[in-house]
C-alpha positions in Angstrom: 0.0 0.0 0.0 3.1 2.4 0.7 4.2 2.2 -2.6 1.1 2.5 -4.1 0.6 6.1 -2.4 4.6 6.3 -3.5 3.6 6.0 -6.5 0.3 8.3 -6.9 2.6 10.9 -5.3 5.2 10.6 -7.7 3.1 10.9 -10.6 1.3 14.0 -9.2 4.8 15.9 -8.7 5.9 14.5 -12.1 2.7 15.9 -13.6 3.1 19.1 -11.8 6.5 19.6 -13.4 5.3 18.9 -16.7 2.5 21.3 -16.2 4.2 24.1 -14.8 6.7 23.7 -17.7 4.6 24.2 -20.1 2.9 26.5 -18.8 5.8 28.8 -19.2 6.3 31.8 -21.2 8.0 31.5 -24.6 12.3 31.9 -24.4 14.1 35.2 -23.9 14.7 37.7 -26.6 14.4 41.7 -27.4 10.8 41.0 -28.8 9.4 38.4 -26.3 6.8 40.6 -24.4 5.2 41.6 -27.7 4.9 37.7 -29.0 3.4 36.6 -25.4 0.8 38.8 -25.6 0.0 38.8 -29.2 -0.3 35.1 -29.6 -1.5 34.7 -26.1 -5.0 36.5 -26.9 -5.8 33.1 -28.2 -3.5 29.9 -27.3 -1.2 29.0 -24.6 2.3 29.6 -25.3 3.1 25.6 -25.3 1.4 26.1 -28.7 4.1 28.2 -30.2 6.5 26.1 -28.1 5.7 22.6 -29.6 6.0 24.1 -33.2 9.2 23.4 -35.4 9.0 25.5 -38.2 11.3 27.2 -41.4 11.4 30.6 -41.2 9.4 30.5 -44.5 6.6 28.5 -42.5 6.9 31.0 -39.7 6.5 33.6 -42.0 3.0 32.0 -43.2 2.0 31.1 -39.9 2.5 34.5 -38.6 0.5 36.0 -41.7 -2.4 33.5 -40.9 -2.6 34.8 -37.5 -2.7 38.2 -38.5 -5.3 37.7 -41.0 -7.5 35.9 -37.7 -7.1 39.1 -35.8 -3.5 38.9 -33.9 -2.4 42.3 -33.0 1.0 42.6 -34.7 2.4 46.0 -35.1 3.4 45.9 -38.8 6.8 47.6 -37.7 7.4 44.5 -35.6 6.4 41.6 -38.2 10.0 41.0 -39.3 11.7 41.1 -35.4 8.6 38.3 -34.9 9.6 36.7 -37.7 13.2 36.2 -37.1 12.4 35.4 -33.5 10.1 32.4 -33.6 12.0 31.0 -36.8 15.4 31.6 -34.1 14.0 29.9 -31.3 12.0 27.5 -32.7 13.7 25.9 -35.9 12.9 22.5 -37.6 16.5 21.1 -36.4 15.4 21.9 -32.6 13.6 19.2 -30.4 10.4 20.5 -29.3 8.7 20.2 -25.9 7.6 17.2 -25.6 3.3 16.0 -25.5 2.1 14.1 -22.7 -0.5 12.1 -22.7 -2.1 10.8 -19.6 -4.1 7.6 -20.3 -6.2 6.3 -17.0 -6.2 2.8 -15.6 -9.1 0.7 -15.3 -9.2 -0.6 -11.8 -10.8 -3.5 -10.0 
């Protein structure tokens, strides 16, 4: 039974590091502050996060969400641009997706 609770409480911490992880704002850079809160009006930043992009795809991806209503200042679109493509390129791992699948108990 010890292990059992060992267990559950292992997984909760282990979940709640995972969580708070994502949860996290997107990596440091000059134009950071303006991407949070431009792309946070609608998604979480582990969006932006899990994403592995060229910075050709970027580029279309950040026109998309422009065209949906993001609130990019059209002086800034480049700096975005280079930004995301910089911190989140196609060679670079991205954060990994958990998936938590319940047991069926007795």
């Amino acid at each position: 039974m010890f292990e059992t609770r060992a267990g559950k409480a292992s997984l909760l911490v282990l979940l709640g590091t995972i969580s708070s992880a994502q949860s996290q704002d997107l990596p440091a850079g000059t134009i950071q502050a303006k991407v949070n809160t431009a792309c946070a009006e609608c998604h979480d930043a582990g969006i932006i996060r899990q994403q592995r992009l060229s910075e050709k795809v970027w580029t279309k991806e950040l026109d998309k969400m422009i065209k949906w209503g993001a609130l990019v200042d059209p002086a800034d679109r480049t700096a975005f641009i280079k930004y995301l493509s910089e911190s989140f390129p196609p060679d670079k791992p991205s954060d990994p997706v958990i998936r938590v699948v319940g047991r069926k108990t007795r």
